[in-house]
SESE-830146 format. One line per 4 residues: number of its first residue (from 0); their letters; for each residue x, y, z of N, C-alpha, C. Coordinates in steps of 0.2 Angstrom, whole numbers, plus 2048, in hexadecimal, padded with zeros to 3 digits. Layout:
BEGIN
NUM) a) X/Y/Z/X/Y/Z/X/Y/Z  ...
***
This chain:
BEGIN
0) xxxx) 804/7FA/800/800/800/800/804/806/800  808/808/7FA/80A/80F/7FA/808/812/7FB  801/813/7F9/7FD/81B/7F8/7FC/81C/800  7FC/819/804/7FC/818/80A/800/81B/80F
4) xxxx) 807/818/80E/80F/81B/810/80E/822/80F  80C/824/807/80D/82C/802/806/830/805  801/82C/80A/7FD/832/80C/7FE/834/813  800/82F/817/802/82F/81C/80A/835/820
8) xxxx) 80E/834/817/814/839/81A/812/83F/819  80E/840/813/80C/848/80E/806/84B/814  803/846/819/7FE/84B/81B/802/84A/824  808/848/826/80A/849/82C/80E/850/82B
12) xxxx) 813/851/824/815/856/821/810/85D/822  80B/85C/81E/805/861/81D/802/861/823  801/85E/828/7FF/85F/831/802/863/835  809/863/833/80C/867/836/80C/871/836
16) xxxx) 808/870/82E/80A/878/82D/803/879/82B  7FD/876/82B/7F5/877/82C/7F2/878/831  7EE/87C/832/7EA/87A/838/7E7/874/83B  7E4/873/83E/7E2/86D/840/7DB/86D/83D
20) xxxx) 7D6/872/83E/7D0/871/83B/7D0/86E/833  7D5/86F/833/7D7/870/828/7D7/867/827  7D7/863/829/7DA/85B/827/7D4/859/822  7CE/85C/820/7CC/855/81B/7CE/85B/814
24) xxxx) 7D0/862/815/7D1/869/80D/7D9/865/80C  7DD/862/812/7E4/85E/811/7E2/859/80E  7DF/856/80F/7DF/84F/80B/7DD/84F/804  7D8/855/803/7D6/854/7FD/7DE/854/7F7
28) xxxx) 7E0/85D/7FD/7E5/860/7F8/7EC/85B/7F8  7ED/855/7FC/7F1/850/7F9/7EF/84D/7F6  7E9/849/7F4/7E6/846/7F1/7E6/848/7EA  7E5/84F/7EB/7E4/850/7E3/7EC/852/7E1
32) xxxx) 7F1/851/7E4/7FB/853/7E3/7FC/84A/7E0  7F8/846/7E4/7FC/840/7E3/7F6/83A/7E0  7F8/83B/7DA/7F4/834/7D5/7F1/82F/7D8  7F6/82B/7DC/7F5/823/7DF/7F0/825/7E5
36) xxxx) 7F0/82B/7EA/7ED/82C/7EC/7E4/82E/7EC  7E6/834/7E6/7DF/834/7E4/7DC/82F/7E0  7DE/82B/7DE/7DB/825/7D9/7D8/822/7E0  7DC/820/7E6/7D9/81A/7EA/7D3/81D/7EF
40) xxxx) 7D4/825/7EF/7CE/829/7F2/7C9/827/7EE  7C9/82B/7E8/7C5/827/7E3/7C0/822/7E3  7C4/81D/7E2/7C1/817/7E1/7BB/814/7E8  7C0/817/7EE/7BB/815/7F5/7B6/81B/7F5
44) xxxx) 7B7/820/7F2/7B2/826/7F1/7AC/823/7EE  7AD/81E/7EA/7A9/81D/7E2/7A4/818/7E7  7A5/815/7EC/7A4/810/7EE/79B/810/7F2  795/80C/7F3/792/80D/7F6/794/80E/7FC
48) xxxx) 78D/813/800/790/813/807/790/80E/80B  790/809/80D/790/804/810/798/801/810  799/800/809/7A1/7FD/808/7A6/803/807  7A2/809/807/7A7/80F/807/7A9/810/80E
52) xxxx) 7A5/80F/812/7A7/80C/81B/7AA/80A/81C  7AA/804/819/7AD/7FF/81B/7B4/7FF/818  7B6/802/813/7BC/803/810/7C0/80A/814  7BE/80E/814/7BF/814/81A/7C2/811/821
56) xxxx) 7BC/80E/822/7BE/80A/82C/7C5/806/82C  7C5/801/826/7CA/7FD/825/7D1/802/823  7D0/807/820/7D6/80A/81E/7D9/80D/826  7D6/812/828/7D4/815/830/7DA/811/834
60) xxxx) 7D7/80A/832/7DB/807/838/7E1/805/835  7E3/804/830/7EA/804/82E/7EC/80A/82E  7EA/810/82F/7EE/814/82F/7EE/818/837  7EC/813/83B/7ED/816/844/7F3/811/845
64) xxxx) 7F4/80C/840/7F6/806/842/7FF/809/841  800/80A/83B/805/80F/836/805/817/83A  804/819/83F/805/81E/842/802/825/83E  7FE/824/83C/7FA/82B/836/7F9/832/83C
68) xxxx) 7FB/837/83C/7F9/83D/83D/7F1/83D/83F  7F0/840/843/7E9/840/846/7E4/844/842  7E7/847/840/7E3/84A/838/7E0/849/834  7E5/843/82F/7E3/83E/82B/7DE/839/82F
72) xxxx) 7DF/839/836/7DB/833/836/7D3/836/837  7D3/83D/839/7CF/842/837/7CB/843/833  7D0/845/82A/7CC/846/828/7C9/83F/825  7CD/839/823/7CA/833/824/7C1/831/825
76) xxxx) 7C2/833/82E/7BB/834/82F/7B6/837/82B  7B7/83D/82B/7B1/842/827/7AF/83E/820  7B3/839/81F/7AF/835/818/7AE/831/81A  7AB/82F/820/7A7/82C/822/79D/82D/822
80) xxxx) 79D/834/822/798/839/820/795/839/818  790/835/816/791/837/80F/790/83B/80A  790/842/80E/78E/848/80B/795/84C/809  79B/84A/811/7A0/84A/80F/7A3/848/80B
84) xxxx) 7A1/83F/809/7A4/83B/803/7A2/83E/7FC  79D/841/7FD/79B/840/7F6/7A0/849/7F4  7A1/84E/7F8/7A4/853/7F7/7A8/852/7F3  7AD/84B/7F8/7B3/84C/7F8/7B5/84A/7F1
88) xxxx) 7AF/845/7F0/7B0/842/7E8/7B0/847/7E3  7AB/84C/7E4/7AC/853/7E0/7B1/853/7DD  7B4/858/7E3/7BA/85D/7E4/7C1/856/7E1  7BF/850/7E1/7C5/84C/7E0/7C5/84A/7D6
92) xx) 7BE/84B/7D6/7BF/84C/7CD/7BF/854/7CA  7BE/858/7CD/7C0/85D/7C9/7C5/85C/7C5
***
């Protein structure tokens, strides 16, 4: 799981000089700098909500597991929401 490793460092990097309220405007703006990552936003974004959950929750725990930035596991959350998800799908195909 590279995209994983590449989202983990760029949003531990980007945590440091964001505010805190900022972590799901950070995710998107990595997301949309790094291909592997937005394609794998993507595809769980595409996803219904039930297995978009479930892909979210699984991911969540790999990445407390990997020491992720509390942030990340932040903005994470919020596409738990599916008003959220569906934004973020927006803003990820522009």
């Amino acid at each position: 799981m590279e995209y994983l490793r590449k989202l983990i460092s760029r949003m531990k990097k980007r945590s440091e000089q964001t505010p805190i309220e900022e972590p799901f405007i950070t995710l998107i703006q990595v997301a949309k700098e790094t291909p592997d990552i937005k394609n794998t936003l993507l595809s769980i974004l595409q996803e219904e909500e039930f297995h978009r959950s479930s892909m979210i929750n699984t991911l969540m725990e790999e990445m407390r597991y990997k020491g992720a930035p509390d942030a990340l596991i932040t903005a994470m959350a919020s596409l738990l929401d599916h008003r959220v998800a569906r934004k973020a799908l927006a803003l990820l195909k522009e």
